[in-house]
TORKOL-630446 format. One line per 3 residues: their letters; for each residue x, y, z of C-alpha. Coordinates in steps of 0.001 Angstrom, whole numbers, padded with zeros to 6 digits. Layout:
residues N
A> X,Y,Z | ... $
//
This chain:
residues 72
XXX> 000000,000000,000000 | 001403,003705,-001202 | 001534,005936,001800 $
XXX> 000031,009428,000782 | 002010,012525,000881 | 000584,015285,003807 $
XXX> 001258,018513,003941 | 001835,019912,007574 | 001513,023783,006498 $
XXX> 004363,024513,009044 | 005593,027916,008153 | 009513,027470,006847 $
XXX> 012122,030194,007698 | 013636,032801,005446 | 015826,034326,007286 $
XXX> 017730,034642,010576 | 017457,037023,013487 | 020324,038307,014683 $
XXX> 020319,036562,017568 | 020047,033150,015568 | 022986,034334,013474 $
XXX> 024972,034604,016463 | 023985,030706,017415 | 024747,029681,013393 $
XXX> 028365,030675,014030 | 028585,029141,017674 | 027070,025687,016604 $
XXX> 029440,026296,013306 | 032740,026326,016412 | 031448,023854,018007 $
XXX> 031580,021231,014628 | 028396,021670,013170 | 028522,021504,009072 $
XXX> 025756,023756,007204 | 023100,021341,006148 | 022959,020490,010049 $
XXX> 022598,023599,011417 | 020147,024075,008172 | 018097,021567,009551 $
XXX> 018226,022584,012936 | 016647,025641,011875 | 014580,024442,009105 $
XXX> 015916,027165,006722 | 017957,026800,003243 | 021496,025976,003549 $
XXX> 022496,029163,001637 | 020791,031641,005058 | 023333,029955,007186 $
XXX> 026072,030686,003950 | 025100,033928,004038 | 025740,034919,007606 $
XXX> 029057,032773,007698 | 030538,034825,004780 | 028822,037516,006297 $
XXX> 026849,038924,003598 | 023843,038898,006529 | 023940,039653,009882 $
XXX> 027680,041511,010098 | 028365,041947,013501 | 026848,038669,014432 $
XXX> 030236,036473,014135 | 032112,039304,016926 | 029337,038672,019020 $
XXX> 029699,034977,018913 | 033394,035564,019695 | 032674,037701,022188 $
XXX> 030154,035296,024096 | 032468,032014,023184 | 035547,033443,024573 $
XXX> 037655,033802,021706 | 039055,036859,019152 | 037100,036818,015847 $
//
């Protein structure tokens, strides 16, 4: 038997707050490759591109520093 396809009509993210960005580079530290932190957030691999070549979000990855302990 074919299973049918649902939709769940969850709302998918666009974009990244600032304070997200901030997390994108910590989990990024901490190992984390793209498509995982991607699907953490349930966004398109090229938001968290964006705010690691810092195209989005500047700012974000000194704050990250800042909070992790480390220079930028």
């Amino acid at each position: 038997m074919v299973k049918s396809i649902v939709q769940d009509n969850i709302p998918r993210k666009t974009k990244f707050t600032f304070e997200e960005a901030v997390d994108v580079w910590l989990r990024r530290w901490a190992g984390q490759f793209q498509h995982e932190i991607a699907a953490a957030y349930v966004i398109n691999v090229r938001a968290v591109n964006q705010v690691l070549k810092e195209a989005t979000h500047v700012g974000s990855k000194e704050e990250a520093a800042r909070r992790f302990g480390q220079t930028a």
